[in-house]
C-alpha positions in Angstrom: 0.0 0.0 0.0 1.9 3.3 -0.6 0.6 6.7 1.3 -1.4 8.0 -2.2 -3.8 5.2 -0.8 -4.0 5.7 3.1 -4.8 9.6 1.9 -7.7 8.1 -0.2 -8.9 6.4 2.3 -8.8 8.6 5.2 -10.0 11.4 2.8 -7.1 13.9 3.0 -4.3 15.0 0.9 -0.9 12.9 0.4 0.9 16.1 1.9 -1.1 15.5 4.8 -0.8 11.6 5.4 3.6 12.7 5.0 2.9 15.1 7.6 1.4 13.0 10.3 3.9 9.9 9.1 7.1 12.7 9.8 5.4 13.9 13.4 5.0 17.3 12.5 3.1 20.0 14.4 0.8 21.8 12.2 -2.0 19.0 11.8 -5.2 19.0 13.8 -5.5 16.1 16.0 -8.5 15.0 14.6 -7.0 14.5 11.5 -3.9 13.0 12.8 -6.2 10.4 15.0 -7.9 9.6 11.2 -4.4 9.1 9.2 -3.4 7.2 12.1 -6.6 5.0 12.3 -6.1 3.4 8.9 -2.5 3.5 9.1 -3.2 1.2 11.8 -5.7 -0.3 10.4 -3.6 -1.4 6.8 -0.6 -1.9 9.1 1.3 0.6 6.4 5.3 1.3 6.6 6.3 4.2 4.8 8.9 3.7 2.8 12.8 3.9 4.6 14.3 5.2 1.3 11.9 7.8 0.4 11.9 9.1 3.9 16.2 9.3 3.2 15.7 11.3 0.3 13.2 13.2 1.9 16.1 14.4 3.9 14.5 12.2 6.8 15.4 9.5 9.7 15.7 6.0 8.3 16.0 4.3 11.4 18.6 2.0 10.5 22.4 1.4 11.9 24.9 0.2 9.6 27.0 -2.7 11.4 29.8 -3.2 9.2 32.6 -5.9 9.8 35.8 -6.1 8.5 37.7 -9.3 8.1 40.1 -8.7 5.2 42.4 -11.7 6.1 39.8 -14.8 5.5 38.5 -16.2 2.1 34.7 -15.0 1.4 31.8 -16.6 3.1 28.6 -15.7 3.2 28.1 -17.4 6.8 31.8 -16.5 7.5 30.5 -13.7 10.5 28.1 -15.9 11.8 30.3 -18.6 12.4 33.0 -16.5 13.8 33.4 -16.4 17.5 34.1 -12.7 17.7 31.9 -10.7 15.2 28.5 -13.3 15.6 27.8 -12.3 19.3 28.3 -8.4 18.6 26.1 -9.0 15.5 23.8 -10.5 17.5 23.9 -8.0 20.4 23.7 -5.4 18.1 21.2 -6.1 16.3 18.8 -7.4 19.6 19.8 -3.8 21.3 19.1 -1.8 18.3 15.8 -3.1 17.5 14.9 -2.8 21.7 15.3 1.0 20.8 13.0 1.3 17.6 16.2 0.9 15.3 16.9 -1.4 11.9 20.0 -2.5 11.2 21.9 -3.3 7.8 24.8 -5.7 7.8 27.7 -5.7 5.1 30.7 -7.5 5.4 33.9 -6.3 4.2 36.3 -8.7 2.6 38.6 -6.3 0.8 39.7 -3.1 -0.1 36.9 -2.5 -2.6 34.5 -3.4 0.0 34.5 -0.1 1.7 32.4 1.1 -1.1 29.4 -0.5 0.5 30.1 1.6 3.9 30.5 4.9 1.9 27.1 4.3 -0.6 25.2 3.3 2.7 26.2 6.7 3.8 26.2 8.7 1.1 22.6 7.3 -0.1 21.5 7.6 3.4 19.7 4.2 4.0 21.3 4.6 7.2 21.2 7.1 10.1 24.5 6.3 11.6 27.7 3.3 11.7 28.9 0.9 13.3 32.5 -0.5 12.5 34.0 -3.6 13.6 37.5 -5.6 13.1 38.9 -2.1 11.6 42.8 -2.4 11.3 44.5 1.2 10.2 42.0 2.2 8.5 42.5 5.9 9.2 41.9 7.4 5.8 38.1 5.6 5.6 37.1 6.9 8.6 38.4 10.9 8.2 36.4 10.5 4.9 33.4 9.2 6.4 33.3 11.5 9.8 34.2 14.4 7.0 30.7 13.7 5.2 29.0 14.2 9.3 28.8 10.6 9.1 27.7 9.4 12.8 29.8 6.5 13.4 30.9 4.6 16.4 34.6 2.3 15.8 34.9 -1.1 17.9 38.6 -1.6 18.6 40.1 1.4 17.6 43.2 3.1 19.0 42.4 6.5 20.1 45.7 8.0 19.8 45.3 7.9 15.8 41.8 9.7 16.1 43.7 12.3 18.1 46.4 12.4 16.0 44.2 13.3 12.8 41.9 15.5 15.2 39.3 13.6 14.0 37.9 13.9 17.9 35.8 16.9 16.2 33.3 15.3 14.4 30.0 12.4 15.6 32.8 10.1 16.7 32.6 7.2 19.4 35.2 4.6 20.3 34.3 1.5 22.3 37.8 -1.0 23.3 38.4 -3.4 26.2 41.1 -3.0 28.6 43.4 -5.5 26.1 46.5 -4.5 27.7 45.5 -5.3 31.5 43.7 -8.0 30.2 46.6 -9.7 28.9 49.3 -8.5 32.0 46.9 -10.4 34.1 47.1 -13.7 32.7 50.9 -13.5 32.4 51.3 -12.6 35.6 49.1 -15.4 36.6 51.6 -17.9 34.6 54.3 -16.3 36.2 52.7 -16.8 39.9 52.5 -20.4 38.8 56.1 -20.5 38.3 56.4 -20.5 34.6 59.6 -18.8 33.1 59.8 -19.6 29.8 56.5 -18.0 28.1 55.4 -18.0 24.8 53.0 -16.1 22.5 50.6 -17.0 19.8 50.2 -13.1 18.1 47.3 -11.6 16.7 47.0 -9.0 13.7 49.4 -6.7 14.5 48.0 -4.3 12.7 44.7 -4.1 14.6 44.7 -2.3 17.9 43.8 -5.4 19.9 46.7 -7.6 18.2 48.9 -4.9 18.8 47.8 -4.1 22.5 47.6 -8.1 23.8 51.5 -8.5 22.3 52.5 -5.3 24.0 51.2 -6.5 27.2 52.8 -9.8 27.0 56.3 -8.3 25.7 56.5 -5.7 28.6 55.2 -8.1 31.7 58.1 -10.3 30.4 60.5 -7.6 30.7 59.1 -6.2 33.9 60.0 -9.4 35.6 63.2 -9.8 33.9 62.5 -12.9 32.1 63.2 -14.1 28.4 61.2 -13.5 24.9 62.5 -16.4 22.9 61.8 -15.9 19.3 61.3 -19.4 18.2 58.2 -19.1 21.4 56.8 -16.2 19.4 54.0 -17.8 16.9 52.3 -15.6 13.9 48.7 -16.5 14.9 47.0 -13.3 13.1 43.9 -14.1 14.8 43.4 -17.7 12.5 42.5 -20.9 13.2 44.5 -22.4 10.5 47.6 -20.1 10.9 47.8 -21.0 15.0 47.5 -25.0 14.0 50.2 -24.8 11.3 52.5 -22.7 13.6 51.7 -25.1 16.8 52.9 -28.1 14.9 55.7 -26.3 13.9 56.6 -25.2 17.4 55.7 -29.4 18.4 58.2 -30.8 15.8 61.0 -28.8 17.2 61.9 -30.4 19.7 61.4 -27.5 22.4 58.6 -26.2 24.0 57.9 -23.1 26.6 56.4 -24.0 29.7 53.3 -21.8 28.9 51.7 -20.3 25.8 49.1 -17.2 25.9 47.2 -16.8 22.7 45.7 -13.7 21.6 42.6 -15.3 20.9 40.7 -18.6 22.2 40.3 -19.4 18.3 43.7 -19.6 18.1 44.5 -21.3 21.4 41.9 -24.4 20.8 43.6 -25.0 17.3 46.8 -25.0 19.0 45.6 -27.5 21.5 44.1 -29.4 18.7 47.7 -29.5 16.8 49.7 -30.5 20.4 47.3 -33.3 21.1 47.9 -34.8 17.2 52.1 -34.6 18.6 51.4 -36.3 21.7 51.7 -33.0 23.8 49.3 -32.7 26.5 47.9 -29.1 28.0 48.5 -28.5 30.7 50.8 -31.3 31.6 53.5 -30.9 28.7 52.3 -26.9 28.6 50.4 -24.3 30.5 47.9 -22.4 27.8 46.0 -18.9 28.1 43.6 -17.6 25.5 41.5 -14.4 25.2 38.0 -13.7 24.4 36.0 -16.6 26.7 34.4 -17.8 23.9 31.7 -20.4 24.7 33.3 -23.5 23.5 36.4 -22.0 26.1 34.4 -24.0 28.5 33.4 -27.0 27.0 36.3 -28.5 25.6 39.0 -30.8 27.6 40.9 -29.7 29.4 38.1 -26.5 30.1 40.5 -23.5 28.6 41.6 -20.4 31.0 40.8 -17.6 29.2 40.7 -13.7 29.5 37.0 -12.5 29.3 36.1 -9.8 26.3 33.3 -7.3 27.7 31.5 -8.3 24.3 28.0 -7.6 25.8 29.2 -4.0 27.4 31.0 -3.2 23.9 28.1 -4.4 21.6 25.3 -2.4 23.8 27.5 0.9 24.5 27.7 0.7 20.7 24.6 0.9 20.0 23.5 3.6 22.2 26.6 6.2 21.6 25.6 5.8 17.8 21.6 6.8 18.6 23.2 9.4 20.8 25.0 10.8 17.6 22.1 10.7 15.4 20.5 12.4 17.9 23.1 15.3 18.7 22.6 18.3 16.9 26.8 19.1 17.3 29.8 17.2 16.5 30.4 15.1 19.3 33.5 12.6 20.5 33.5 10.1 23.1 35.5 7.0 24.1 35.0 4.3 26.7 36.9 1.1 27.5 35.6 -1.8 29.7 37.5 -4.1 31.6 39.0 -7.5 30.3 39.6 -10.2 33.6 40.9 -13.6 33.7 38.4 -16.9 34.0 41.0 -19.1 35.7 40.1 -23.0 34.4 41.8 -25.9 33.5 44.4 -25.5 31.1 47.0 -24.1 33.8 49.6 -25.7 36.2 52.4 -24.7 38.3 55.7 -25.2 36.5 57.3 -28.7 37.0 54.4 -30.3 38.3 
């Protein structure tokens, strides 16, 4: 049904039904009460796209996540232990608060079209993105344009440095870095001396953070980094298996592992079992995220816990809050990462 029909039938002008539709002021109530009545009545929705080029609200978030180091997949997010809670949390906290939202994945360069057309055709009020690396450049372009967008994992000292903290800018992070200094201080307590590292992307903000932390706790406590301990995980399942077995046909082993990711640490498990290395008896392990399976498989795997839930909802709300603001607007939050201490840790030489 389009609106030339609910003004036929409630016996008023189209102007008037796109008045009442838009909320605005100058319409007697009685009139409103009968545009409503069969608008109601013919459950009509006016049209998203015609209410964008009418220069109005769509009421739709863009959640757009970018995983530029995996093959294309369809499924790939919803399978993915990171991005499929935050889409799901985003999606269940933006519809709580009258909000759509439209989900693009971003597989390569070229991708970032689909962000910039989502904007620039505005079928969407405001952004959210997710798994950004150093992408600087696409997001001075799209706050340039008074994009509203909110960046998950994002280190705030490039905003800053661009003084891009001037624009309808929000960035939501965990506390990576403590995070991670927790747990290897925990396998340190324990007695473990020799401590490796499976890495994450290093050029994400997380990846970079969680290696930092490892690197300086090391230090701090005066204690080796062994470079053949030192595995290229960049956040894969497939790249942490291949480089496990690596590490298992040498010959030597650290007393301990921490992996940037719980992905990456249950691969790793999966490759030291297939070489007849046991966790936590031949090896102490540590991952990051708590994913669900974290504490289903054998032995249960100690893990750092990812505020997913905080990060997800905060996102949500501080992009409504910059659809809503009427100035350029910046904020940043960051909620706290702790250690779920499980299975897959024992004192050294026991």
């Amino acid at each position: 049904m389009r609106s030339e029909d609910i003004a036929k039938l409630a016996g008023v002008s189209r102007s008037t039904v796109s008045r009442v539709i838009n909320n605005y002021s100058n319409v007697p109530e009685a009139t409103r009460a009968k545009v409503l009545r069969v608008i109601e009545q013919y459950q009509y929705e006016p049209n998203s796209f015609a209410r964008a080029l009418a220069g109005k609200r769509t009421d739709t978030i863009g959640l757009f996540a970018i995983s530029m180091n995996e093959k294309e997949n369809a499924s790939r997010i919803y399978q993915n232990s990171y991005f499929a809670p935050i889409v799901d949390l985003v999606v269940d906290t933006a519809n709580a608060r009258g909000f759509y939202v439209l989900i693009h994945t971003v597989y390569s360069p070229g991708d970032f079209q689909k962000i910039k057309q989502a904007f620039l055709q505005k079928r969407i009020d405001g952004g959210i993105l997710v798994g950004t690396q150093k992408d600087i450049e696409l997001v001075s372009e799209l706050v340039s344009q008074e994009a509203p967008l909110v960046l998950i994992d994002y280190d705030i000292s490039e905003i800053m440095a661009e003084r891009l903290n001037k624009n309808h800018l929000a960035v939501i992070n965990s506390m990576d870095y403590e995070g991670t200094i927790e747990a290897i201080e925990y396998l340190i307590e324990l007695g473990h001396r020799e401590i490796g590292i499976i890495k994450g992307r290093m050029n994400t903000f997380s990846g970079r953070e969680r290696y930092m932390a490892y690197e300086n706790t090391l230090k701090k406590h005066g204690l080796p980094i062994i470079d053949e301990f030192i595995l290229e995980g960049d956040f894969l399942k497939e790249t942490a298996y291949r480089e496990a077995s690596r590490l298992a046909e040498s010959g030597r082993l650290p007393s301990a592992l921490f992996s940037s990711n719980d992905d990456m640490a249950i691969s790793a498990m999966e490759a030291f079992a297939e070489h007849g290395i046991s966790v936590p008896d031949h090896l102490s392990m540590i991952g990051f995220d708590d994913v669900q399976l974290s504490a289903r498989i054998t032995p249960k795997l100690t893990s750092v816990k990812l505020p997913i839930d905080d990060m997800a909802k905060a996102a949500v709300e501080k992009v409504i809050g910059l659809c809503n603001a009427d100035e350029p607007t910046f904020s940043t939050v960051s909620f706290p990462a702790r250690l779920v201490i499980r299975d897959s840790c024992k004192p050294a030489g026991n």
